[in-house]
Phi, psi and omega in degrees: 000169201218128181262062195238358152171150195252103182298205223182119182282193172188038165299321193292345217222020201258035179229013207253334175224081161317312194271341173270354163299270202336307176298321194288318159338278211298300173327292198302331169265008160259342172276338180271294198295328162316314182311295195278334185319304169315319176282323153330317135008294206239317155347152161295128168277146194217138185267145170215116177272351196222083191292296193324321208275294182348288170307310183248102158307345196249143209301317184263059182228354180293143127338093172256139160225013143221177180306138163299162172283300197232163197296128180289000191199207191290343190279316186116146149343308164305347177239020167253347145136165166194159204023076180109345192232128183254139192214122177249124157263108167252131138236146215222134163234168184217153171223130177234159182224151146246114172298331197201155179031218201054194217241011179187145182214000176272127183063080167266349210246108172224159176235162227209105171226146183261127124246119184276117179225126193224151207214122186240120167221137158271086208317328185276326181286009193252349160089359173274106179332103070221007190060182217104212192227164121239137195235116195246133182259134152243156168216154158259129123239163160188169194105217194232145165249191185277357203285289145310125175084310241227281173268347186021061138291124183289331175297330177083078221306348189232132233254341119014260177299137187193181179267155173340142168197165168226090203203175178247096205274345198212151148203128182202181195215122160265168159190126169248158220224110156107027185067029170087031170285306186239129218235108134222167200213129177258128195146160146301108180188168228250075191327350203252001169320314174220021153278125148072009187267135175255129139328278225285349189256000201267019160272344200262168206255344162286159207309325197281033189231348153287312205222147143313158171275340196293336185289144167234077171324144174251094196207172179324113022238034179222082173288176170180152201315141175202171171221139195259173137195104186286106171271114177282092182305286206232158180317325179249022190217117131266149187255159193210150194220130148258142172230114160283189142269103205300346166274024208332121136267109203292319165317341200232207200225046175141281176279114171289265187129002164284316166103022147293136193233125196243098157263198199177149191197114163253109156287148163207142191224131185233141169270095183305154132234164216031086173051085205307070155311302203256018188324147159214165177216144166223148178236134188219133180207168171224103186259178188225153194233081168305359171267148166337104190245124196254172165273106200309338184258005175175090175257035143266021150227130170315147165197128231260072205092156167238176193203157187210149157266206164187149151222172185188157201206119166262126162207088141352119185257321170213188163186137179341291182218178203251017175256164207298318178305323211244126223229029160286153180136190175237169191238135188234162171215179185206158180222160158182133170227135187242173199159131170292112170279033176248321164291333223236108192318289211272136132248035176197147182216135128260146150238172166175162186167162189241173167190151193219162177260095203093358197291323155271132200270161205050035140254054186304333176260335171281136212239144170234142173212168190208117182213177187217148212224085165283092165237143192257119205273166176291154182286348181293338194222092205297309181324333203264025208234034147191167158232156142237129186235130179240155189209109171258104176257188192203087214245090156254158185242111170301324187212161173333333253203319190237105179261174151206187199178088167282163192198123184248163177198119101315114185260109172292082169078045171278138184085135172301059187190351190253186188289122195307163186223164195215148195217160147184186224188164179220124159216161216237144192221131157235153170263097181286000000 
């Protein structure tokens, strides 16, 4: 389960006006880019030969403009797409135990499995009109995780755990604009890809060091139709804009018909240090919730929508050796979210962790990392009041093609009121 705040549901009613979800999305993201555009404008111009690459840190989310050398993964070249269209098979499993506390410890051992099929095609070298990129995601999960029945932690020892699904999680269309100045994208897709994100956290397997908890994320395993848009003011700072749809259901293709509304607004600004040798980034936003919201300390009385701030700080601390390609070393990240505690179970989140690279010599590719996950419960809901979760992990690749990544995790007080746990696990990832 995921505890960040308590919507007012509207399932029974999330088919009866589609088209008025839609037109209020496409209003509200067409009045923020008229708003910013102009100023934008008027910005320093900056050439990006690869705008895209900006956006998607994650491999099968890269700009190809050529053929692979080699097969990227087990299958061979041949099922992975040619000219504009690239095709990824990732499947990733976990077998986890809880040892100790939490709320059960009998039959304790559940596994857990994702299969991701990402499908990329690039419309301008495929010569198709309006050109850009498109991108379509399906996932499998399916087994059990520890969260139900076993550990009830509310941060969610695993990033993972959910319920069974089959669904098409992601499908869009980008196009930058002006030499990249400017990026949008329209579809079904996942706020937290370029929302709330610390790079140096995205290894590790509990939830919260991907998003704050303070957030009512529109994300994994339920995205829903939106529209982004990235402006590159200056070489190192973007503003970044989202409207979601505020009802996600991951099963469908998008569209509530509540007319709930999720939006987001992000600076991130990046740096170098020692000749930037030493990259960092800090990111700061605030989002909004337009949905029916009750108050945790009376809940008969509404309130017609919520809202939060988030920040976050990526800073390389050291390295190995000083050229720029190679990122053996350590790392630091930091998280923080806020939320009005009369709507929002957590109105307050820390995060933090280190990761290092490389750290046993001729493992050059193997990365450990250590982080602490705080998140603080409302003075409203008096039974309740914090969770911590610490996560020591071992993330190695045996071959091109094969990781594994053992994982211990202590849970402090999960849902904030139950017996600390101790949980641990293996999970293993292939490149088909």
């Amino acid at each position: 389960m995921r505890c960040t705040m308590a919507l007012r549901g509207r399932r029974k009613a999330q088919r009866r006006r589609p088209r008025r979800a839609i037109v209020r999305l496409l209003r509200q993201s067409l009045i923020v880019i008229l708003a910013i555009v102009p100023g934008v404008a008027a910005a320093q111009q900056v050439v990006i030969e690869d705008p895209l690459a900006l956006q998607h840190p994650e491999a099968w989310t890269e700009h190809i403009d050529h053929e692979p050398e080699q097969a990227p993964g087990l299958l061979g070249s041949a099922l992975h797409g040619r000219n504009g269209l690239t095709a990824e098979y990732i499947y990733t499993g976990e077998v986890f135990n809880n040892m100790r506390g939490g709320e059960n410890t009998r039959n304790a051992t559940e596994y857990r499995g994702n299969f991701d099929l990402v499908l990329t095609a690039d419309l301008d070298r495929m010569g198709f009109f309006p050109g850009g990129t498109f991108f379509i995601y399906g996932q499998n999960g399916h087994g059990k995780g520890l969260t139900e029945g076993h550990v009830c932690d509310c941060q969610t020892y695993s990033n993972i755990d959910a319920p069974d699904f089959v669904q098409v999680s992601e499908y869009w269309w980008e196009r930058s604009l002006w030499d990249g100045l400017i990026t949008v994208r329209l579809g079904k897709q996942d706020a937290n890809t370029d929302f709330a994100v610390v790079d140096l956290g995205g290894d590790f397997i509990n939830s919260s060091f991907g998003f704050t908890p303070t957030i009512p994320m529109v994300t994994f395993p339920d995205p829903s139709a939106g529209a982004v848009t990235f402006f590159q003011l200056r070489e190192w700072l973007t503003f970044k804009v989202g409207v979601w749809d505020g009802a996600p259901d991951g099963g469908n293709w998008g569209f509530s018909g509540t007319g709930d509304v999720f939006s987001i607004y992000e600076f991130k600004a990046e740096w170098g240090l020692l000749g930037r040798r030493l990259p960092g980034d800090f990111h700061v936003g605030m989002w909004h919730h337009s949905g029916e919201v009750e108050e945790l300390g009376d809940p008969g009385v509404t309130h017609d929508g919520t809202h939060g701030l988030h920040m976050g700080f990526d800073q390389r601390l050291f390295k190995e050796n000083w050229d720029e390609s190679d990122d053996q070393g350590l790392g630091l990240f930091l998280q923080y979210g806020w939320a009005p505690k009369e709507t929002n179970q957590h109105p307050s989140y820390f995060g933090a962790g280190l990761v290092y690279l490389g750290l046993i010599p001729s493992r050059d590719d193997d990365l450990i990392g250590l982080g602490v996950a705080h998140a603080i419960y409302s003075d409203d809901i008096p039974s309740q009041t914090y969770e911590t979760e610490i996560e020591l992990f071992y993330k190695a690749p045996l071959t091109p093609y094969f990781t594994i990544q053992p994982d211990v995790q202590f849970i402090a007080n999960p849902d904030g009121d139950g017996r600390d746990a101790f949980v641990a696990g293996m999970r293993f990832e292939v490149i088909l």
